[in-house]
C-alpha positions as a Python dict, from the first residue, in 0.01 Angstrom:
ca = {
    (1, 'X'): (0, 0, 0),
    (2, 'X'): (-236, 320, 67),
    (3, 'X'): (-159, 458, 410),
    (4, 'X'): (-538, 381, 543),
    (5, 'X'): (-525, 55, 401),
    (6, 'X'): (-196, 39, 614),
    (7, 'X'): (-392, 108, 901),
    (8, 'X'): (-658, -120, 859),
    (9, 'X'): (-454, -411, 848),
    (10, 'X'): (-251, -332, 1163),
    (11, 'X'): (-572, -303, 1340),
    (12, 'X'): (-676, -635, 1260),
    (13, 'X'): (-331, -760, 1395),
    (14, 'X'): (-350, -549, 1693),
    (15, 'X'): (-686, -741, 1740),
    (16, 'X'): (-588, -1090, 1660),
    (17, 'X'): (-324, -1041, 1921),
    (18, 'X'): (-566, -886, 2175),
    (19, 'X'): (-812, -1202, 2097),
    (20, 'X'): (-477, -1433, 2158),
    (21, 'X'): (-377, -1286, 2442),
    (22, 'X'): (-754, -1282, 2618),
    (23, 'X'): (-790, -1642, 2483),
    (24, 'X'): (-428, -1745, 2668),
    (25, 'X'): (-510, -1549, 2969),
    (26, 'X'): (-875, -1703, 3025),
    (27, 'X'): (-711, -2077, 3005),
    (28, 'X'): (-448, -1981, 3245),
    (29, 'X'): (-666, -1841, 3503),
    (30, 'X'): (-961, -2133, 3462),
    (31, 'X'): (-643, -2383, 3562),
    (32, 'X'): (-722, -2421, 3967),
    (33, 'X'): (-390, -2638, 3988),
    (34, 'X'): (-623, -2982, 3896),
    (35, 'X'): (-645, -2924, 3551),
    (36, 'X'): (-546, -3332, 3535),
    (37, 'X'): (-807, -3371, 3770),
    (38, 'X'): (-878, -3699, 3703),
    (39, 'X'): (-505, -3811, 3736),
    (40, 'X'): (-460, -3664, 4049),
    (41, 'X'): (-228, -3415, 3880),
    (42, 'X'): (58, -3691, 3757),
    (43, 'X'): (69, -3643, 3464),
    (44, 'X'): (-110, -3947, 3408),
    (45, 'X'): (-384, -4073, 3202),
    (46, 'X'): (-737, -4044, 3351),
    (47, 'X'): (-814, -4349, 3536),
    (48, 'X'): (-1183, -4411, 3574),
    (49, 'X'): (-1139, -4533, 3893),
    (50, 'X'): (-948, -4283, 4064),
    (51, 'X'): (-1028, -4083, 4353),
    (52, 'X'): (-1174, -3751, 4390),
    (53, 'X'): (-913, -3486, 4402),
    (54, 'X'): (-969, -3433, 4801),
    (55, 'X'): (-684, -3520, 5046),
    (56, 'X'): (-330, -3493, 5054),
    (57, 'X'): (-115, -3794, 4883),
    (58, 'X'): (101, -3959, 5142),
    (59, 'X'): (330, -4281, 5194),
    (60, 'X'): (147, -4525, 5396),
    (61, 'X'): (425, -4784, 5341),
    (62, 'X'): (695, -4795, 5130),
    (63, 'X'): (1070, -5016, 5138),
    (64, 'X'): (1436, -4976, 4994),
    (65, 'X'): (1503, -5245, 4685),
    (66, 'X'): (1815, -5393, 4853),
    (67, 'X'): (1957, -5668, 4580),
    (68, 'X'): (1897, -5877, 4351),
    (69, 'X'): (1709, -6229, 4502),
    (70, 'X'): (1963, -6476, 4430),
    (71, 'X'): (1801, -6809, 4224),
    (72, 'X'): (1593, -6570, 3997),
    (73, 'X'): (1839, -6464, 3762),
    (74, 'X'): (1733, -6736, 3452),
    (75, 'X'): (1370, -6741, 3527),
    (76, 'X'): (1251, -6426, 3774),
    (77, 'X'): (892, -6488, 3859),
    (78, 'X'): (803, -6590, 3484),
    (79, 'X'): (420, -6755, 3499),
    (80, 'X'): (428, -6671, 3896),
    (81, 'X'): (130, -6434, 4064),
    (82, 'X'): (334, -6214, 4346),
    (83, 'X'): (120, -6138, 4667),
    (84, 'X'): (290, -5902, 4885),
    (85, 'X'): (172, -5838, 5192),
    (86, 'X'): (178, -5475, 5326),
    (87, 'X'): (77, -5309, 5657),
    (88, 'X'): (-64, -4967, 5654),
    (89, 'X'): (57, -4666, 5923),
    (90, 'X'): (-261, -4412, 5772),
    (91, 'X'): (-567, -4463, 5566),
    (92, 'X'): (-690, -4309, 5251),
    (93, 'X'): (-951, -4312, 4986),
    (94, 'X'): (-754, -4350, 4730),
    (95, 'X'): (-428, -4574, 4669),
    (96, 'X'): (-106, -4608, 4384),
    (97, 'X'): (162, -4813, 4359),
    (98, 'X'): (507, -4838, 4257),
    (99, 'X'): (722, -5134, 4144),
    (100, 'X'): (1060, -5136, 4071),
    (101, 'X'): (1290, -5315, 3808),
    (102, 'X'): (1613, -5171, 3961),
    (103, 'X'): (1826, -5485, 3964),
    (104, 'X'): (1642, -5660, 3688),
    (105, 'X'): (1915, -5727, 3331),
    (106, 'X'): (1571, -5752, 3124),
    (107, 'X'): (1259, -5597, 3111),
    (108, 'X'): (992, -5681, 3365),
    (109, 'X'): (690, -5710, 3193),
    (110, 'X'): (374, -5696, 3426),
    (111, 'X'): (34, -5763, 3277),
    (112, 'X'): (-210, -5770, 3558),
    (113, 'X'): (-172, -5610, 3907),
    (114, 'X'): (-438, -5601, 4156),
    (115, 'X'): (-505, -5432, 4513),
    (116, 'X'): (-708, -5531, 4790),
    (117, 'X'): (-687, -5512, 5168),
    (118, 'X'): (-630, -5832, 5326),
    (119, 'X'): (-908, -6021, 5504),
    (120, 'X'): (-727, -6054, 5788),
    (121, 'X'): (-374, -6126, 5920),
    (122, 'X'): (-153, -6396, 5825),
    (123, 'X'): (-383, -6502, 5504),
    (124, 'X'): (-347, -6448, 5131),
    (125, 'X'): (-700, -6366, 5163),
    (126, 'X'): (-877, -6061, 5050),
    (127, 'X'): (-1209, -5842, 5112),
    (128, 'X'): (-1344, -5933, 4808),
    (129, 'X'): (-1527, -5606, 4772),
    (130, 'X'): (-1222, -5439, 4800),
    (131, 'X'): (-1036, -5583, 4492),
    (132, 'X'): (-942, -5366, 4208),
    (133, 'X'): (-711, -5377, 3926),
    (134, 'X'): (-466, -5174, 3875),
    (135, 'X'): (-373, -4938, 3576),
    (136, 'X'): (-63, -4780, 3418),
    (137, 'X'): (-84, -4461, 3204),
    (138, 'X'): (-449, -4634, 3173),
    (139, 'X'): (-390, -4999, 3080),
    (140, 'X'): (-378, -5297, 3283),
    (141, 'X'): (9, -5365, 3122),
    (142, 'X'): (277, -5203, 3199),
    (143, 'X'): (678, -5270, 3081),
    (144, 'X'): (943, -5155, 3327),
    (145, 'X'): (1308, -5121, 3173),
    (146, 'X'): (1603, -5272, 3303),
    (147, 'X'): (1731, -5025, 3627),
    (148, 'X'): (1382, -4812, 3618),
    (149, 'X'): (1057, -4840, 3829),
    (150, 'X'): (704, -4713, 3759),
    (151, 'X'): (395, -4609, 3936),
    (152, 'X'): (95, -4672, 3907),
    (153, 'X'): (-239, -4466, 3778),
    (154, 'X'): (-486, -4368, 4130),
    (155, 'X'): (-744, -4643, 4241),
    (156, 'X'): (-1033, -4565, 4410),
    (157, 'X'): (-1052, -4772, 4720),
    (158, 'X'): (-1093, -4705, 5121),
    (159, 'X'): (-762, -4831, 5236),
    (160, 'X'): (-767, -4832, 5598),
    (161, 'X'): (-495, -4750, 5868),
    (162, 'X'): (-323, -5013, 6055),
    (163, 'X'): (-447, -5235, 5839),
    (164, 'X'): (-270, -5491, 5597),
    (165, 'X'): (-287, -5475, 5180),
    (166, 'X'): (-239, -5704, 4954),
    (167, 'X'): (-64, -5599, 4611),
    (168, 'X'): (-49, -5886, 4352),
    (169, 'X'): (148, -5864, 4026),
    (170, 'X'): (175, -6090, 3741),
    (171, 'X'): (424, -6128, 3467),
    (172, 'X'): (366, -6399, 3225),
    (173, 'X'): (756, -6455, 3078),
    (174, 'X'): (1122, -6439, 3267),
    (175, 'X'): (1271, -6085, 3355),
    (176, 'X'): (1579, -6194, 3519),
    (177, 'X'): (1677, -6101, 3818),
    (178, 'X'): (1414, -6022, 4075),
    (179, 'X'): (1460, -5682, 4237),
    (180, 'X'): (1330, -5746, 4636),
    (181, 'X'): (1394, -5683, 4955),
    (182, 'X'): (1494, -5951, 5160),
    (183, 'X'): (1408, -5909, 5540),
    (184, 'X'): (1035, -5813, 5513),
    (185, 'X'): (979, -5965, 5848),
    (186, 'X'): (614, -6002, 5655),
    (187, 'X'): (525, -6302, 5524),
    (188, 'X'): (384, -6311, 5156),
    (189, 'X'): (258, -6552, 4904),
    (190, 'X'): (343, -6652, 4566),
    (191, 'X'): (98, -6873, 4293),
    (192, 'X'): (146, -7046, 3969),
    (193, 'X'): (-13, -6912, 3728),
    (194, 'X'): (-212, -6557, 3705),
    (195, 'X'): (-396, -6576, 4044),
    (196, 'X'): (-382, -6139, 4087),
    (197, 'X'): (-767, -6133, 4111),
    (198, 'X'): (-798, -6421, 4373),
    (199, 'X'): (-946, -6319, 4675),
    (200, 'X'): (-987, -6618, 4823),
    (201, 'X'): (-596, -6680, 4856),
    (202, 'X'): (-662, -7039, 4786),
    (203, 'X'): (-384, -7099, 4495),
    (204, 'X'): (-129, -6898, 4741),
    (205, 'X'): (98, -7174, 4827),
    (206, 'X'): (427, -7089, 4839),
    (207, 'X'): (553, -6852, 5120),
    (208, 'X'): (802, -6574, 5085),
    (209, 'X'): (996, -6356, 5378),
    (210, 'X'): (1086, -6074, 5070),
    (211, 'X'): (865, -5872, 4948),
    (212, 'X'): (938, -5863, 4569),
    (213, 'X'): (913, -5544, 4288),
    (214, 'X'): (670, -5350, 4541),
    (215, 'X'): (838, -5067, 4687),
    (216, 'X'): (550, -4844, 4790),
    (217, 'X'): (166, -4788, 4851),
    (218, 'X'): (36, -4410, 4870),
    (219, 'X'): (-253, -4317, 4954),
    (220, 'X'): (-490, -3971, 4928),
    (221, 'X'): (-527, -3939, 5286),
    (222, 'X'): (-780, -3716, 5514),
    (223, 'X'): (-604, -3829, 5800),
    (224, 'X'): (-231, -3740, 5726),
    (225, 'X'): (-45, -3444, 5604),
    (226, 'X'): (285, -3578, 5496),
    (227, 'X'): (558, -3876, 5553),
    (228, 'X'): (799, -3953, 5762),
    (229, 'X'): (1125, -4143, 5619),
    (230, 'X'): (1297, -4336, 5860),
    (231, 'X'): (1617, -4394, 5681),
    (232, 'X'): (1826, -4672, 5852),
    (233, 'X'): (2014, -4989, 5852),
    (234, 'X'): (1929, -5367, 6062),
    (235, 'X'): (1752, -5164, 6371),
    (236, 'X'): (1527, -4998, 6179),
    (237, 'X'): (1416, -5292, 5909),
    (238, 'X'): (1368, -5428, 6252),
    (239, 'X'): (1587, -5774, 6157),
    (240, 'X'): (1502, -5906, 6507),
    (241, 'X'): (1126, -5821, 6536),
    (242, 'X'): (901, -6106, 6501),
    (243, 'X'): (741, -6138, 6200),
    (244, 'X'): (374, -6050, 6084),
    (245, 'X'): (314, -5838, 6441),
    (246, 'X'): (505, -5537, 6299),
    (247, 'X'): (734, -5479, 6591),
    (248, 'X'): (956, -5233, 6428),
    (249, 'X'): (1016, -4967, 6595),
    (250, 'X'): (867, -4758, 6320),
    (251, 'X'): (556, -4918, 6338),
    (252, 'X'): (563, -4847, 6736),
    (253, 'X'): (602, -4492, 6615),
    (254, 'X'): (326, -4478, 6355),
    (255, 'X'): (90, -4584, 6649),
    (256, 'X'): (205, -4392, 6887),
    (257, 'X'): (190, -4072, 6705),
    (258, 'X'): (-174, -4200, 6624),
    (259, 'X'): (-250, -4222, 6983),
    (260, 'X'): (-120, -3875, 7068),
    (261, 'X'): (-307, -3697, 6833),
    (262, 'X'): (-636, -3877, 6930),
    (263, 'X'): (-591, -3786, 7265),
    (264, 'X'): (-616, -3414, 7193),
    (265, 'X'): (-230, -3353, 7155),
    (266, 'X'): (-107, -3108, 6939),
    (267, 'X'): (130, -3256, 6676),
    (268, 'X'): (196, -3307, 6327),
    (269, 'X'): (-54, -3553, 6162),
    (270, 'X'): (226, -3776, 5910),
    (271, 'X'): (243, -4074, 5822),
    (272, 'X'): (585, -4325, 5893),
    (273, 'X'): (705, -4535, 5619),
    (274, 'X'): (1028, -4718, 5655),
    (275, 'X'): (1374, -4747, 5448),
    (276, 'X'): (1579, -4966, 5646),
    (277, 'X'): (1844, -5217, 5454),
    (278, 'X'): (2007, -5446, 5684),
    (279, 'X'): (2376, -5432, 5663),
    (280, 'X'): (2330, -5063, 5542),
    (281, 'X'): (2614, -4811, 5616),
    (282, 'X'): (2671, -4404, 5587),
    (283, 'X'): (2950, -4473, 5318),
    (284, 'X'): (3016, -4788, 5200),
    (285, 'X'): (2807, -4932, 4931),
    (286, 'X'): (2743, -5353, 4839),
    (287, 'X'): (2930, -5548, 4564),
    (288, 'X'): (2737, -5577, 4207),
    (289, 'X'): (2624, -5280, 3957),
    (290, 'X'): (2399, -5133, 4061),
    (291, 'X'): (2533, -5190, 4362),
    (292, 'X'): (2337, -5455, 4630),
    (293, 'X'): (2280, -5208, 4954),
    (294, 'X'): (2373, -4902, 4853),
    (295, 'X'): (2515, -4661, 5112),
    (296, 'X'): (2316, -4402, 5302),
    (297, 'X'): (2467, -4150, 5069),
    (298, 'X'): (2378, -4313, 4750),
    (299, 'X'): (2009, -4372, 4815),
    (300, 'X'): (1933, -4065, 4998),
    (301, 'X'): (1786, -3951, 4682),
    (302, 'X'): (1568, -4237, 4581),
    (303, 'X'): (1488, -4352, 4935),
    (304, 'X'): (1396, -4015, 5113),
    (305, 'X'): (1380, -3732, 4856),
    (306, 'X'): (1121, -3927, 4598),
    (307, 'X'): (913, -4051, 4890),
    (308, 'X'): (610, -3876, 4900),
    (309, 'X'): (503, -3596, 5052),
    (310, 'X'): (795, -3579, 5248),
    (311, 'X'): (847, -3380, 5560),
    (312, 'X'): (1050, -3515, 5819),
    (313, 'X'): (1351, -3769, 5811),
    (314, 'X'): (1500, -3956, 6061),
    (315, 'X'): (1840, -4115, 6044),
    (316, 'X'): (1962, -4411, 6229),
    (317, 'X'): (2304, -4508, 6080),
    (318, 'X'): (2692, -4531, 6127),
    (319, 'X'): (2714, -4858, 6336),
    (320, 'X'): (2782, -5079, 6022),
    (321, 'X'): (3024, -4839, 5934),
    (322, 'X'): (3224, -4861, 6262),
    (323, 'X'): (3126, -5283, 6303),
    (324, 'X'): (3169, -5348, 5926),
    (325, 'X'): (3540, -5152, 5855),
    (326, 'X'): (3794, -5390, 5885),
    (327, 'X'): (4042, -5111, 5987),
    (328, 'X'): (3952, -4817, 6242),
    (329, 'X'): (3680, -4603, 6125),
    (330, 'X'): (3710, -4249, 6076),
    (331, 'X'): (3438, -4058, 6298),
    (332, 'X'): (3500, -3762, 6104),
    (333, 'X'): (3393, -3959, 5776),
    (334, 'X'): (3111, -4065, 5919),
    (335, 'X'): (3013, -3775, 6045),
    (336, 'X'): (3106, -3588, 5748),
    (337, 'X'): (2834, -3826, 5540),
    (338, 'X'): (2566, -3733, 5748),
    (339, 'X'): (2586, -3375, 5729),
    (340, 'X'): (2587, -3477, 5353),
    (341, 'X'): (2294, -3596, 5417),
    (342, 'X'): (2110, -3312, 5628),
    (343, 'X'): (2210, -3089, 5372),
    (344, 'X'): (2046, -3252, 5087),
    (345, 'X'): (1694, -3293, 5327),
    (346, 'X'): (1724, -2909, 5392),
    (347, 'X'): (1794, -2799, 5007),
    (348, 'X'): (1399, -2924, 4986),
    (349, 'X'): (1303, -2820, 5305),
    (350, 'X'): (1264, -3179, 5507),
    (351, 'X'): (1341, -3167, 5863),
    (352, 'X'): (1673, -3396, 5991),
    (353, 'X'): (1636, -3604, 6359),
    (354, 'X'): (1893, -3847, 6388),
    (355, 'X'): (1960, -4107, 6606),
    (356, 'X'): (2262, -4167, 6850),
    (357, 'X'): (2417, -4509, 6766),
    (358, 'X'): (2323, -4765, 7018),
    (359, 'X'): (2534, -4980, 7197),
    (360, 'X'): (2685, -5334, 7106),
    (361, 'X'): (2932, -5442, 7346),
    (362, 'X'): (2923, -5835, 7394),
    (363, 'X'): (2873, -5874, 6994),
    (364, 'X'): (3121, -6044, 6829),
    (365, 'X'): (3262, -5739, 6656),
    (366, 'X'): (3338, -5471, 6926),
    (367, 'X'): (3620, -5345, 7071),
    (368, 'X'): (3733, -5074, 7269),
    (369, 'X'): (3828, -4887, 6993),
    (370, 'X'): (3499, -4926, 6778),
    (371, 'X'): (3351, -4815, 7132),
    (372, 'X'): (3587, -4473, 7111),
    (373, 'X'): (3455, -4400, 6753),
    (374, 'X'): (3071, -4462, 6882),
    (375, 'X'): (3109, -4251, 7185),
    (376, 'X'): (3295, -3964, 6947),
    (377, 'X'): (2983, -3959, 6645),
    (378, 'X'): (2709, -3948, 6997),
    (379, 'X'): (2890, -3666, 7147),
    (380, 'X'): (2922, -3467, 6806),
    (381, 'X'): (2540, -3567, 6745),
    (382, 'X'): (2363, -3438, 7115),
    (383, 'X'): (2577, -3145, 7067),
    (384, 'X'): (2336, -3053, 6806),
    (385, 'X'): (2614, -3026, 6551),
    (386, 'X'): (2463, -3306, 6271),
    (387, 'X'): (2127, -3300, 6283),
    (388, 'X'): (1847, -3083, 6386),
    (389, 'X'): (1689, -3279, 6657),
    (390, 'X'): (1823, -3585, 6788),
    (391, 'X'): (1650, -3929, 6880),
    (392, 'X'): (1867, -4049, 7164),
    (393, 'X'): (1849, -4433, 7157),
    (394, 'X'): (2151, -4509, 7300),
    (395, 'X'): (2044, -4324, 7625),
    (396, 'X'): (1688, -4511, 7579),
    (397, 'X'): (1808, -4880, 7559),
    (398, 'X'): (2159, -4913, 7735),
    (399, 'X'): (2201, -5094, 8033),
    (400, 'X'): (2245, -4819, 8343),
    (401, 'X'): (2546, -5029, 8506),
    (402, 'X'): (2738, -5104, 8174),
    (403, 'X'): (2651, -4809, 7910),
    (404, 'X'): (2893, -5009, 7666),
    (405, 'X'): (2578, -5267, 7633),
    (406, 'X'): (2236, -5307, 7549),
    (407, 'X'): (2017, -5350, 7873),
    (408, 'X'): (1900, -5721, 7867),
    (409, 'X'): (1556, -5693, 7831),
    (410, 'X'): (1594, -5483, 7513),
    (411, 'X'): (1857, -5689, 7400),
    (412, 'X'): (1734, -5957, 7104),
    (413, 'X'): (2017, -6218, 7234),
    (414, 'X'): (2269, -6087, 6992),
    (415, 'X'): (2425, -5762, 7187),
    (416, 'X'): (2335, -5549, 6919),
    (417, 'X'): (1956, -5563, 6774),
    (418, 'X'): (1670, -5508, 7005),
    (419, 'X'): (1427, -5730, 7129),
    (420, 'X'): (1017, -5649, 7060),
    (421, 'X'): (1060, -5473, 7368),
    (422, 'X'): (1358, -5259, 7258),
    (423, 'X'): (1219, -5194, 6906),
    (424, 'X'): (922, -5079, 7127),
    (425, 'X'): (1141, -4855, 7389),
    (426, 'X'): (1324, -4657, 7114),
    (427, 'X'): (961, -4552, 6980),
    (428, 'X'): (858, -4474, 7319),
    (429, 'X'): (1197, -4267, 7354),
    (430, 'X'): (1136, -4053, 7056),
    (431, 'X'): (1029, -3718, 7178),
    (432, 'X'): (732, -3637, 6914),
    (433, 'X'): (784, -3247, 6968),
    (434, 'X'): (1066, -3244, 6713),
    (435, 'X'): (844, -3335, 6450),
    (436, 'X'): (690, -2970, 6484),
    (437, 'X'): (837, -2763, 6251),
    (438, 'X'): (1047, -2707, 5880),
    (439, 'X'): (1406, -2742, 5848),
    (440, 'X'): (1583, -2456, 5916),
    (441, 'X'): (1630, -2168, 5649),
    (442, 'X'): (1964, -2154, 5462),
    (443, 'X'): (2178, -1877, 5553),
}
């Protein structure tokens, strides 16, 4: 090869680089961050009916699969049309879903799924202007494996706050065991046969206190600008609260922080979503694989981190694991798994409060020792060495002349779950200030 011929071939690679490198550079810098636009940036497939790309994506409502519903295990929900019932803490203008197949031995095979807001409360009723069905990587069918959960392509639809939604699933053949959670303290409706575009709620016979597969609703929200988890056991699924008037003291909370802020009062705008299992306990987990109630520790993960939009969590646990242990509890233990905890919120940057266990003198499992290991985890927790604020519900709801017990009026009967009025109390306790902030920086 000639030297200038030499030359004129390096000068066309120099310029088919240049050309590469202009082309790459012009891509990249077009990409505003939305460049799946139309899935809301997840990765999805465009859904023709999703939202605009305004608003933040929040939780709105979401729950902790807790078992497997016993009686399901031959036939699941095979031929059956699923209407859970779901009340809102914000509003949105867009929605998504996700169901789970976590304790299912087969795969759950859903081929319609619908969502509408309710026409009222207490009815399988819906808007019917509001009904849409919903898609999955941009089909109406969707297959979840054994042990995995999926969520569901954007929807456009005005979903508003305080408000109750109805998701309906269908699945035509047997998956097994049905993965639910059991105290919804919400009642929702089942029908034979695929029903999921019903909005009259007619077929919706059968009655159901669990709300099956569904374990949360997002929504693209004007109105919020991220989640709060309230991670928790009995008090917080709010096992005493009457049902369908969302009593919880979570739901207290959502309001309340509504309230506030609507009156002028400087303070985060989030929404509250709640993962409370009954029974649930810092350490210890259920029976069964995976394992029915997993512990605080185990779930943290799946039940706070993968939320979304997280930026606060509150804890309210430990008491199962000093009622539940049938030798002395270790305080230290305890305490030990909620720093665990705190530590994995901080690595992402989510904010801790926890809670100061309540009292539960009078039920049938305390003693003065189980007292002693209460009174140790409280002292260790308003000394600001757990968490980093602290929601003091013991001091809220325990009787002034016996601090050992609930004060009656907050007591649900049982000397250890609150009444409506306590739920209530230990939302009206919770000073909203600590939501201000980030967790702190790690040294």
């Amino acid at each position: 090869m000639t030297r200038g011929r030499g030359y004129a071939l390096l000068a066309l690679v120099v310029a088919a680089i240049v050309a590469l490198s202009t082309a790459i550079y012009v891509g990249v810098a077009s990409d505003d961050g939305l460049r799946n636009r139309n899935a809301l940036g997840d990765g999805r497939a465009p859904n023709s009916a999703a939202p605009a790309s305004t608003g933040t994506w929040v939780g709105t409502w979401s729950t902790s699969p807790s078992a497997a519903e016993p009686g399901t295990e031959t036939t699941g929900m095979a031929d059956r049309s699923v209407r859970n019932v779901v009340h809102t803490s914000v509003g949105g203008t867009g929605a998504r879903v996700t169901l789970s197949n976590l304790y299912g031995q087969s795969p759950l095979n859903i081929t319609r799924a619908t969502i509408a807001v309710s026409a009222g409360s207490g009815t399988a009723a819906a808007l019917a202007d509001t009904m849409r069905q919903l898609t999955f990587g941009g089909g109406p069918t969707v297959v979840i494996p054994p042990g995995r959960q999926v969520m569901s392509d954007a929807v456009r639809v005005v979903v508003p706050h305080d408000s109750d939604v109805l998701i309906t699933t269908y699945t035509p053949t047997s998956s097994g065991p049905v993965t639910y959670h059991r105290h919804a303290r919400q009642v929702s409706y089942v029908a034979q046969g695929d029903h999921t575009q019903d909005a009259t709620g007619t077929p919706y016979i059968e009655r159901t206190g669990s709300w099956r597969y569904l374990t949360a609703l997002d929504v693209l929200s004007n109105e919020s600008d991220g989640t709060i988890v309230a991670l928790g056991d009995s008090l917080t699924d709010g096992i005493t609260s009457t049902p369908d008037t969302n009593s919880r003291w979570t739901d207290v909370l959502s309001d309340r922080l509504r309230a506030e802020i609507a009156a002028g009062r400087d303070l985060p705008r989030y929404s509250v979503v709640n993962q409370g299992i009954s029974g649930n306990q810092v350490l210890a987990d259920g029976l069964g694989r995976p394992a029915d109630n997993p512990s605080g520790l185990n779930r943290f993960g799946r039940d706070v981190m993968e939320r979304t939009n997280v930026k606060v969590v509150v804890i309210d646990l430990g008491v199962n694991d000093i009622l539940r242990n049938p030798r002395l509890a270790d305080p230290n233990a305890i305490l030990n798994g909620l720093r665990t905890m705190v530590g994995q919120a901080h690595a992402r940057g989510v904010k801790v409060v926890g809670a100061t266990l309540m009292p539960f003198y009078g039920h049938r499992g305390y003693t003065e020792a189980r007292e002693a290991v209460r009174q140790t985890i409280n002292a260790e927790i308003r000394a600001g060495r757990v968490y980093d604020a602290v929601a003091d519900f013991d001091q809220a709801l325990r009787d002034p002349y016996d601090p050992r017990r609930l004060r009656a009026d907050y007591d649900s009967g049982d000397h250890l779950h609150p009444s409506d009025k306590g739920y209530a109390r230990m939302a009206e306790s919770f000073d909203l200030e600590t939501l201000k902030g980030s967790a702190p920086a790690e040294l």
